[in-house]
C-alpha positions as semicolon CSV with decimal commas, in nm:
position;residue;x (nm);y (nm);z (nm)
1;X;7,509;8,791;12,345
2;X;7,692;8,467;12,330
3;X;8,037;8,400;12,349
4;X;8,068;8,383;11,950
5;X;7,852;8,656;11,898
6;X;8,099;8,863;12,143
7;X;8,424;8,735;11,976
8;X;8,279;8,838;11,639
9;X;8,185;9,200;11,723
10;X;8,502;9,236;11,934
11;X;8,682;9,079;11,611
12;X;8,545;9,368;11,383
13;X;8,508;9,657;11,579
14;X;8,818;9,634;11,819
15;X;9,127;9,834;11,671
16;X;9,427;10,010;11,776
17;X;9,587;10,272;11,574
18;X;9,964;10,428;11,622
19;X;9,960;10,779;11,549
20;X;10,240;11,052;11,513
21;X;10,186;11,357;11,721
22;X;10,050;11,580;11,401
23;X;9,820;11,322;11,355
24;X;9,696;11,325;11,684
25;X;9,654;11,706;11,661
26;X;9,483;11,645;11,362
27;X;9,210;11,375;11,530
28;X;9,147;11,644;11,834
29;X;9,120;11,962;11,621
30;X;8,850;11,775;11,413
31;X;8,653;11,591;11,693
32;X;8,723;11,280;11,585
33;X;8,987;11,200;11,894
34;X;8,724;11,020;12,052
35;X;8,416;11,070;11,827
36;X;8,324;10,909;11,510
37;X;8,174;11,133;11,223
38;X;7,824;11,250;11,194
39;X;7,657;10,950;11,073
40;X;7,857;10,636;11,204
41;X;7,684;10,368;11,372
42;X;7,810;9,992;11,468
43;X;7,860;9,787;11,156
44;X;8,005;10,100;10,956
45;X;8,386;10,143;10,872
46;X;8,564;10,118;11,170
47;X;8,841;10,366;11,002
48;X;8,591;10,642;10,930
49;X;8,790;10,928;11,183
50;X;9,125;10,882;10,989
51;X;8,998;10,874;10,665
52;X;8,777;11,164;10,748
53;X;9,102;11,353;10,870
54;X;9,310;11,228;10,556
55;X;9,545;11,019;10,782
56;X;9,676;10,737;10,589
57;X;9,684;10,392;10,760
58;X;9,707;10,043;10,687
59;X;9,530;9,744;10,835
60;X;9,720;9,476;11,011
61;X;9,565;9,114;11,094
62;X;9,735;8,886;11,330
63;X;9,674;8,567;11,239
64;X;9,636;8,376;11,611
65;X;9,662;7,977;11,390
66;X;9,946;8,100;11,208
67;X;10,181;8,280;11,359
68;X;10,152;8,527;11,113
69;X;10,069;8,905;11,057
70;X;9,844;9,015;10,772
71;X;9,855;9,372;10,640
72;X;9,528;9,460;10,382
């Protein structure tokens, strides 16, 4: 993998996600603290455990050029 291909893939499928305790509970009751739903592979929705859960999130993009945050 080149250095590109690596900052691309780390790009897309690196996330972080602050939960509240209930959601937390919710994530480990359903499997999905550290599993992704039947199905998921690389390339697929990278928010496919909280949606599958019903936890609402938004996404947030730092932009590194700018300065800036991003929220989609």
């Amino acid at each position: 993998m080149s250095r590109n291909e690596l900052h691309n893939y780390l790009e897309t499928n690196l996330i972080g996600c602050i939960v509240t305790k209930e959601e937390n509970e919710l994530l480990k009751n359903s499997g999905y603290e550290s599993e992704m739903p039947d199905g998921w592979s690389f390339g697929d929705d990278v928010w496919a455990r909280y949606q599958a859960t019903g936890i609402e999130y938004f996404q947030v993009n730092w932009n590194k050029r700018k300065g800036t945050v991003v929220t989609e």
